[in-house]
C-alpha positions in Angstrom: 0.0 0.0 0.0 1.2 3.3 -1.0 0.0 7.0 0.9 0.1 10.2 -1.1 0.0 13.6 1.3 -1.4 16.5 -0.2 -0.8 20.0 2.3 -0.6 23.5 3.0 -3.6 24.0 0.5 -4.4 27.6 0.7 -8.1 26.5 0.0 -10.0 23.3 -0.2 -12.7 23.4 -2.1 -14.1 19.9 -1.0 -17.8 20.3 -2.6 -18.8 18.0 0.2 -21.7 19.3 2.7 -22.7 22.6 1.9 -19.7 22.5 -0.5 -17.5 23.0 2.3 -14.5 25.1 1.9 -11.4 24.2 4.0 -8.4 27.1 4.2 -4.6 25.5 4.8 -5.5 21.9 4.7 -5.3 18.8 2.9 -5.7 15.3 1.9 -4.2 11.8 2.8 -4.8 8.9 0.4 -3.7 5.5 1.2 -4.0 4.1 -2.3 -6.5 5.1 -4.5 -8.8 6.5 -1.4 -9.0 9.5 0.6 -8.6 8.5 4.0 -8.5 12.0 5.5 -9.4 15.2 4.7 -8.9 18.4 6.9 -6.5 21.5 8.1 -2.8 20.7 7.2 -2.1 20.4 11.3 -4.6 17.7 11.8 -3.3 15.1 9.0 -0.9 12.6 9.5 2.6 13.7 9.4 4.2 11.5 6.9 3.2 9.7 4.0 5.4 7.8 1.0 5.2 11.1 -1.1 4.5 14.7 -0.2 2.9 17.4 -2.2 3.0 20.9 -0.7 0.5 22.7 -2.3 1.2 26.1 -1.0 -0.4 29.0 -3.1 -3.2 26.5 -4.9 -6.6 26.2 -4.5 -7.7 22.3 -4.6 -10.9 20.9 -5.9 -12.2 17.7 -6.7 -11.4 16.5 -10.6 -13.6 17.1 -13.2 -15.4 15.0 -15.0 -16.6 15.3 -18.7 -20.2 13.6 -19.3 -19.9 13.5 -23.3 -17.3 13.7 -26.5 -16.1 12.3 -29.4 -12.9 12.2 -29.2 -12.2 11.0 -32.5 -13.2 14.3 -33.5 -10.1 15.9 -32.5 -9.0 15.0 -36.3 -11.8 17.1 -37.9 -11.4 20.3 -36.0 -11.8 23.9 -37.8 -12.2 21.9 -41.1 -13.6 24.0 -43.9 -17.3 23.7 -44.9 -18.2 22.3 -41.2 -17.7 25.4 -39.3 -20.5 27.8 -40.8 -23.1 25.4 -40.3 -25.8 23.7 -38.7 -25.5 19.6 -37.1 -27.6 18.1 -40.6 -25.3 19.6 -42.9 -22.2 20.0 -40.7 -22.9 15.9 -40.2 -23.0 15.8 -43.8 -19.6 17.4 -44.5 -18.3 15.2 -42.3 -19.7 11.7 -42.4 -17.5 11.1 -45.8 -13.7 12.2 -43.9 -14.9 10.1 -40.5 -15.3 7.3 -43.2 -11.4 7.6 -44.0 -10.8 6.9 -40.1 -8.8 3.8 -39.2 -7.6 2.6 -35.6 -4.3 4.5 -35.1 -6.2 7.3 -36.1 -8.8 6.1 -33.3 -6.1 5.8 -30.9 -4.1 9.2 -31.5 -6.8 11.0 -31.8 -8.1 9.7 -28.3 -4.8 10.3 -27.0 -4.6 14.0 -28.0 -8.1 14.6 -26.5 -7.4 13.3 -23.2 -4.0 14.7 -23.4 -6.0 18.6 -23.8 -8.8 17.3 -21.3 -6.2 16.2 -18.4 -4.1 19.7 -18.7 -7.6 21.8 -17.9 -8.9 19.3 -15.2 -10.6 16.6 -16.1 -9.8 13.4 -14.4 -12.8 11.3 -16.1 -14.2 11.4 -19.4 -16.6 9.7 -21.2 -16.2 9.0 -25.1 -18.9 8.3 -27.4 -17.1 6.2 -30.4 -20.3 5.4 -33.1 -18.4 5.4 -36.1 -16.0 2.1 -37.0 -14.8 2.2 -40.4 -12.1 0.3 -41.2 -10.3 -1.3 -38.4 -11.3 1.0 -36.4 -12.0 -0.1 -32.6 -13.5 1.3 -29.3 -10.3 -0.7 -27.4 -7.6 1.8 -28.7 -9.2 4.6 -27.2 -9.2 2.5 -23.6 -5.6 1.9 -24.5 -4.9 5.6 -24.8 -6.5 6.4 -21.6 -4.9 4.0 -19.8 -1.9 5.3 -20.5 -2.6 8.9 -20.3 -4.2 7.6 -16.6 -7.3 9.1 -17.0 -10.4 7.2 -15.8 -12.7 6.4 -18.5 -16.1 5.9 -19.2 -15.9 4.8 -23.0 -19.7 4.1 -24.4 -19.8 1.5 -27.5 -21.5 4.0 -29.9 -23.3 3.1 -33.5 -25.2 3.9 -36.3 -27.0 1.6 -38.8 -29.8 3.4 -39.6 -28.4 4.7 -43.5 -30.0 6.8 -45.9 -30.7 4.3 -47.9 -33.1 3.4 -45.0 -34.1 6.9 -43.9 -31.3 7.7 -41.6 -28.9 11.0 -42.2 -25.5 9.0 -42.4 -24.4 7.7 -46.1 -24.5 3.7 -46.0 -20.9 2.8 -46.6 -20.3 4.1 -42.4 -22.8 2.0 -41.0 -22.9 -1.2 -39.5 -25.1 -4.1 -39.4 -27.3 -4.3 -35.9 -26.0 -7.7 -35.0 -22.2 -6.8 -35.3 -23.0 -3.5 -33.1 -24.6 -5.9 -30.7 -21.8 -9.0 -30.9 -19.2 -5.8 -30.4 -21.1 -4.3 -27.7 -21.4 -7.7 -25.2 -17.5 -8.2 -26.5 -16.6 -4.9 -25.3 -18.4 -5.1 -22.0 -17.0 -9.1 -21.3 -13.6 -7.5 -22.0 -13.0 -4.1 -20.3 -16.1 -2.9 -18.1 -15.7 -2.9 -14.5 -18.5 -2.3 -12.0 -16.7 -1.8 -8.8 -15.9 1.0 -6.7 -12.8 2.9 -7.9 -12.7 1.4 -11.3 -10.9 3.1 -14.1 -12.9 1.6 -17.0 -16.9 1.5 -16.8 -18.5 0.6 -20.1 -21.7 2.2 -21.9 -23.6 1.9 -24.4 -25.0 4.6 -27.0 -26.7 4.3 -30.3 -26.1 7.2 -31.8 -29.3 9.6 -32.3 -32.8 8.7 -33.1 -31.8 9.6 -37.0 -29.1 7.1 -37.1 -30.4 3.9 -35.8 -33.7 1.7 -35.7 -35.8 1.9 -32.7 -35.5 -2.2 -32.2 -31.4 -1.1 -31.8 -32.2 1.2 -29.2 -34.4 -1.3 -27.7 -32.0 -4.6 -27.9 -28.9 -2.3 -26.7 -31.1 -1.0 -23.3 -32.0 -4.6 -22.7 -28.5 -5.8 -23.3 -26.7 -3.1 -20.8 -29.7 -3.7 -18.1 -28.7 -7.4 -18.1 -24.7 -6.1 -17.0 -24.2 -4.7 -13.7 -23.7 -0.5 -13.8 -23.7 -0.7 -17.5 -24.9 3.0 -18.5 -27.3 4.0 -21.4 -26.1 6.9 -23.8 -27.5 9.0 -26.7 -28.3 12.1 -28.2 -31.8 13.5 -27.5 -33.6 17.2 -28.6 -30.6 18.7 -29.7 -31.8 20.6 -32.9 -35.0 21.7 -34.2 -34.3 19.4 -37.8 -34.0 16.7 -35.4 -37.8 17.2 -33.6 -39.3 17.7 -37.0 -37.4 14.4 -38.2 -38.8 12.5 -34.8 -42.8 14.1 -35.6 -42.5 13.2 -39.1 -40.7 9.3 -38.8 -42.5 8.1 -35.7 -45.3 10.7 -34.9 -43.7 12.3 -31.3 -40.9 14.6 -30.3 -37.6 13.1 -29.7 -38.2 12.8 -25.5 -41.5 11.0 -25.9 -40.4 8.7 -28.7 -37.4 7.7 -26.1 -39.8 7.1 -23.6 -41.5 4.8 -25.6 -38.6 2.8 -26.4 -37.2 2.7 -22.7 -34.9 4.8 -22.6 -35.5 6.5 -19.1 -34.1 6.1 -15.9 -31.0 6.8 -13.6 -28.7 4.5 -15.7 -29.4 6.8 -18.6 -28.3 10.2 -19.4 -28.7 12.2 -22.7 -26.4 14.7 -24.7 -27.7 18.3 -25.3 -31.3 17.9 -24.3 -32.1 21.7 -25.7 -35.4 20.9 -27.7 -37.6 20.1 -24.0 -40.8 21.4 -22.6 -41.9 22.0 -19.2 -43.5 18.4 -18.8 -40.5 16.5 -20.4 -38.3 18.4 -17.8 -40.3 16.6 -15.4 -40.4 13.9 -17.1 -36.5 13.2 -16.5 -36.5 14.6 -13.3 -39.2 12.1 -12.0 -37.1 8.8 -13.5 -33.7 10.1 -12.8 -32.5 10.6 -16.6 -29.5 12.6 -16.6 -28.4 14.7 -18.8 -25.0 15.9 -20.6 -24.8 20.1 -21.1 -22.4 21.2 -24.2 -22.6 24.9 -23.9 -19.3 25.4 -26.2 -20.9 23.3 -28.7 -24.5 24.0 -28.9 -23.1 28.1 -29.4 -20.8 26.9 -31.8 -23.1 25.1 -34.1 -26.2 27.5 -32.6 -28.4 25.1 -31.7 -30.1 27.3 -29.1 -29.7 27.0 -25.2 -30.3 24.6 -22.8 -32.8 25.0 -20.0 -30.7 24.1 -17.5 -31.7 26.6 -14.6 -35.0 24.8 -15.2 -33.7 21.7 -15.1 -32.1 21.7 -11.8 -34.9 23.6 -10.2 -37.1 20.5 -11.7 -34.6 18.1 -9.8 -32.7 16.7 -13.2 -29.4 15.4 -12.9 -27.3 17.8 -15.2 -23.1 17.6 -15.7 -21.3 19.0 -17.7 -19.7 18.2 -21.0 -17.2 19.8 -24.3 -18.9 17.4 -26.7 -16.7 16.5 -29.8 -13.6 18.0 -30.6 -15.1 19.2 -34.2 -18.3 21.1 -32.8 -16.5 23.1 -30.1 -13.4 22.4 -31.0 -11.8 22.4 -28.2 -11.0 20.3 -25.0 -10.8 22.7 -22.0 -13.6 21.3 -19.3 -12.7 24.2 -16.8 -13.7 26.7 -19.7 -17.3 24.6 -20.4 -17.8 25.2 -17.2 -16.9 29.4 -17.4 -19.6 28.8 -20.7 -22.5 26.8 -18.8 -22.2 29.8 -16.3 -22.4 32.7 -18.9 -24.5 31.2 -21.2 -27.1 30.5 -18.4 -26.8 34.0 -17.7 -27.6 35.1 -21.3 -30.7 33.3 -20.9 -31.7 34.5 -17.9 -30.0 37.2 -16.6 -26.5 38.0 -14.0 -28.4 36.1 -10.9 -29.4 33.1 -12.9 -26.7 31.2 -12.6 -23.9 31.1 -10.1 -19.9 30.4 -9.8 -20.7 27.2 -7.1 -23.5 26.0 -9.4 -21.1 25.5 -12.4 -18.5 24.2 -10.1 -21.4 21.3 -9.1 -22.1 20.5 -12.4 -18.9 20.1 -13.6 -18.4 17.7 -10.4 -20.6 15.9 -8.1 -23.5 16.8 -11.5 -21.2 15.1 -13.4 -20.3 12.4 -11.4 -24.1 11.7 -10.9 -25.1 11.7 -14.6 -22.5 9.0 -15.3 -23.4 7.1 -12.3 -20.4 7.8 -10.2 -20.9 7.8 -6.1 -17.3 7.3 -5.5 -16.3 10.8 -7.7 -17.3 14.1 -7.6 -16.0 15.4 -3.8 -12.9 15.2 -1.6 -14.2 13.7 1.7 -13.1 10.1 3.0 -13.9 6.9 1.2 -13.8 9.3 -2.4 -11.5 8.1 -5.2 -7.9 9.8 -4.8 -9.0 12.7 -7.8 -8.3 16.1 -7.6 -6.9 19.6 -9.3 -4.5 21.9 -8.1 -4.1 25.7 -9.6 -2.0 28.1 -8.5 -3.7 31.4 -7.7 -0.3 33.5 -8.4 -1.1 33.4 -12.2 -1.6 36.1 -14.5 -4.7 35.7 -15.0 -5.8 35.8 -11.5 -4.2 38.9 -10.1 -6.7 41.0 -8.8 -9.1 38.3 -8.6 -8.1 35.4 -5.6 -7.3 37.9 -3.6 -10.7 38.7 -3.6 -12.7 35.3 -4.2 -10.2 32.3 -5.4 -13.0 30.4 -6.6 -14.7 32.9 -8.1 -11.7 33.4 -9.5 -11.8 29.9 -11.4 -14.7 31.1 -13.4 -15.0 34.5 -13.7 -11.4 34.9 -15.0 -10.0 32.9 -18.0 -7.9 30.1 -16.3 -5.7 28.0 -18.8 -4.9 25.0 -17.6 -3.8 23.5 -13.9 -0.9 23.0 -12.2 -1.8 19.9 -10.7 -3.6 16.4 -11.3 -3.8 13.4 -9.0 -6.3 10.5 -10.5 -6.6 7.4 -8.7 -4.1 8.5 -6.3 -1.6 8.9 -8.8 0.3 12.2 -9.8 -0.9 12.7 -13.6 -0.2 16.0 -14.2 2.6 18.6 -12.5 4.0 21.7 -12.5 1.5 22.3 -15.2 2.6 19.4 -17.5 1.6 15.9 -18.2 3.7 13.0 -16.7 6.0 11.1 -19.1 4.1 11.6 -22.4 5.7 13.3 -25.5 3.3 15.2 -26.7 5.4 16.6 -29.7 5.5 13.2 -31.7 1.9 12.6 -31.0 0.7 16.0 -32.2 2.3 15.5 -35.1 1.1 12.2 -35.9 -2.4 13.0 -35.5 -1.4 16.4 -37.9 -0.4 13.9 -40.5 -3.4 11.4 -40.2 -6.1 14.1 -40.3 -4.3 15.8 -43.3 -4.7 12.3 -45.2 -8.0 12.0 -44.3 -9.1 15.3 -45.5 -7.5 15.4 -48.6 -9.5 12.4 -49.5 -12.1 14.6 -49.4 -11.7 18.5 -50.2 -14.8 21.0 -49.7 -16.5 21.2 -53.4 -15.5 17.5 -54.0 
C-alpha cells in the first residue's frame, strides 16, 4: 500500500456538505482512497510522497459527461464550421469514413492529453463510427496510458440513408455486429466496482441514425450487465424534432420514452429541444443529462434550460462534446460557458460560480453514475486539481474570491492532477508523455484523411 499527502492548500474546495470550503489543509490517500481530509495540522505527518501545495486552490477532478474524441482529427475543417448539425454531419460523415484505428487511438490520446491539462480526471467517449479497423479498445488503450479514468460508451449507427437515416451507408454497420461488439466490449473491459478506471456504456447514436428495435435490444443488453450506463443524443436541434414528428409521430423525448430509454442509468447529450413536462419527465425517472454549452453556441443550436432543469430536480453535468463542434477540450472553460451562457438566458443572478462548479463535479459524477467521484471527503477516489492562484490571470481576482476566480477569470490549464491517487499532471505538465510526436502524428493522419475529401469535392 502506497500514501500520497497533499498540504498546505491555501483553500480546499471539498464540494462536500454545503460545498464546504477548508483554508490551509489537505488530503491523505492511502491508495487510490482519501482517508483524511482536513486543516494541514490535523493530517498525519508523513506519508510515501509529499505534495505541498502552497499558493493553490484544490478541488475535486472534473469530469466530462460526453465527447467524441475521434473528432479531434476534424477540427476547424472548412465547410463544417459555418453550419448547422444536418449539414455540418453531412460534410463530415465522408472524412470520418477515412478513419482507421491508429487514427482512433491518437486521436483519443490528444483529446485526453487537452482534457487532463484543464482538469478533467474522467471522461466519457462516445465512439459510433468504425470504419475500417477502427475499434472502441484503442481509445481505452490511450486512456490507460494517459491515466485518465474512462467511461468509453460503444456508440453506433446503422440506420443509413438508404433506409431513412442522415448518415451515407458505406459508415454504418449491421445491428448484430454492433450488438456482438457491444457484449464483446463489456466481457472485456467494463468494470462495475468502486474505484474502477474503466466503466462501459452503451450509445446508439441519435434517433436519426439507428432503428428503434437497436435502441431497444442495446437498453435490454446493458440492463442485463451490472452498472452498464445507457447513452445518446436527445432534442438537440429543431431538424431533429421535426425528423422524430414526421418518422414516428412524437418529439424526440416522448419517442425515447417509448422505447425505454429513461431512468438513472441513462443520461442524454444536449437535451435543448424540451418542454416544461418532459423536464419533469426526467426529473421524476432520474434521466440525466450531458450540457455542451461550447458546442450547442458553436453550431447555434439554441440553449439549454438548465436553470429549469435543476430547479425541476434533473441530474445535469457537464460536457465539451466533440472536438469538431467546439473544437476544443478545456472542461474548466465549459464550465466558465455553462455559467455565462445560463446567464444570457436568464440574466446575471441566474446562474452562479458554485453551481457551475457542481455541475462540472458531483453533477457530473451523478449523470454518469459515479458515487465514489465528484468530492474530496473520505472513502472518495484519490482525484483532484490543483491551480496556483499566483497566475496572470488571476491577479486581482483570488485575492478577492479564489473560486470565483476559477470562473470569472480565464484560467488556462492546472498546475496539478492526481487521478486514482496517482500524480498525472505537475507543474502544469503531463507526466512522461511526448506530446510533440503525438501531435504531429495525428497532424499527419487528419491531413490524409481530409485530402481524401476536399470541400466542393
Amino acid at each position: 500500500m502506497t500514501t500520497l499527502l497533499l498540504l498546505n492548500v491555501e483553500l480546499l474546495v471539498t464540494m462536500g456538505d454545503g460545498l464546504g470550503q477548508i483554508k490551509h489543509g489537505g488530503l491523505f490517500v492511502r491508495d487510490n482512497v482519501i482517508e483524511v481530509v482536513g486543516p494541514t495540522d490535523e493530517l498525519p505527518e508523513e506519508a510515501d510522497q509529499v505534495i505541498d501545495a502552497s499558493g493553490m486552490i484544490v478541488l475535486p477532478g472534473l469530469i466530462n459527461t460526453h465527447h467524441h474524441l475521434y473528432q479531434t482529427l476534424t477540427r476547424a475543417l472548412p465547410g463544417a464550421q459555418d453550419v448547422e448539425l444536418f449539414d455540418w454531419l453531412t460534410r463530415l460523415y465522408p472524412v470520418w469514413g477515412e478513419m482507421n484505428d491508429e487514427a482512433v487511438y491518437t486521436s483519443a490520446f490528444i483529446g485526453m492529453a487537452e482534457l487532463a491539462l484543464s482538469g478533467c480526471t474522467t471522461t466519457t467517449d462516445h465512439l459510433y463510427i468504425y470504419p475500417n479497423d477502427s475499434s472502441l479498445d484503442s481509445t481505452i488503450r490511450a486512456a490507460q496510458e494517459l491515466g485518465l479514468r474512462f467511461h468509453p460508451t460503444r456508440g453506433s449507427m446503422s440506420l443509413g440513408a438508404s433506409k431513412g437515416g442522415l448518415p451515407p451507408d458505406h459508415v454504418v454497420e449491421e445491428e448484430h455486429a454492433i450488438l456482438a461488439d457491444s457484449r464483446r466490449v463489456i466481457e472485456k473491459y467494463h468494470d462495475p466496482k468502486p474505484y474502477s478506471m474503466v466503466r462501459v456504456g452503451l450509445a446508439p447514436c441519435s434517433p436519426f441514425s439507428v432503428t428503434g428495435d437497436l435502441m431497444r435490444e442495446t437498453a435490454e443488453l446493458a440492463r442485463a450487465s451490472e452498472n452498464v450506463t445507457l447513452h445518446t443524443h436527445v432534442a438537440e436541434t429543431a431538424d431533429e424534432e421535426r425528423y422524430c414528428l414526421e418518422k414516428f409521430g412524437a418529439r424526440p423525448a416522448e419517442y425515447m420514452r417509448q422505447l425505454g430509454w429513461l431512468g438513472p442509468d441513462v443520461w442524454w447529450a444536449h437535451a435543448i429541444y424540451l418542454n416544461e413536462d418532459e423536464i419533469q419527465m426526467l426529473a421524476d425517472t432520474g434521466t440525466g443529462v450531458a450540457h455542451c454549452p461550447t458546442s450547442n453556441m458553436r453550431l447555434g443550436t439554441k440553449i439549454a434550460k438548465v436553470r429549469q432543469m435543476r430547479d425541476a430536480g434533473v441530474k445535469v453535468g457537464i460536457a465539451v462534446d466533440g472536438s469538431a463542434s467546439n473544437d476544443g477540450n478545456d472542461l474548466l472553460l465549459e464550465a466558465r460557458m455553462a455559467l455565462l451562457l445560463q446567464r444570457v438566458e436568464g440574466g446575471a443572478a441566474a446562474f452562479g460560480v458554485m453551481e457551475a462548479l457542481e455541475l462540472a463535479t458531483l453533477g457530473s459524477a451523478a449523470v454518469i453514475g459515479r458515487d465514489d467521484l465528484g468530492r474530496l471527503s473520505p472513502g472518495m477516489a484519490a482525484d483532484f486539481i490543483g491551480i496556483k492562484t499566483d497566475r496572470l490571470a488571476m491577479a486581482g481576482g483570488a485575492i478577492h474570491d479564489p473560486v470565483a476566480s476559477l470562473l470569472l477569470c480565464t484560467i488556462k490549464g492546472v498546475d496539478l492532477s492526481v487521478i486514482n491517487g496517482k500524480v498525472v499532471v505537475e507543474h502544469g505538465q503531463l507526466m512522461n508523455v511526448d506530446l510533440e510526436s503525438v501531435i504531429a502524428k495525428h497532424n499527419e493522419l487528419a491531413g490524409a484523411m481530409a485530402a481524401k475529401h476536399p470541400l466542393g469535392d
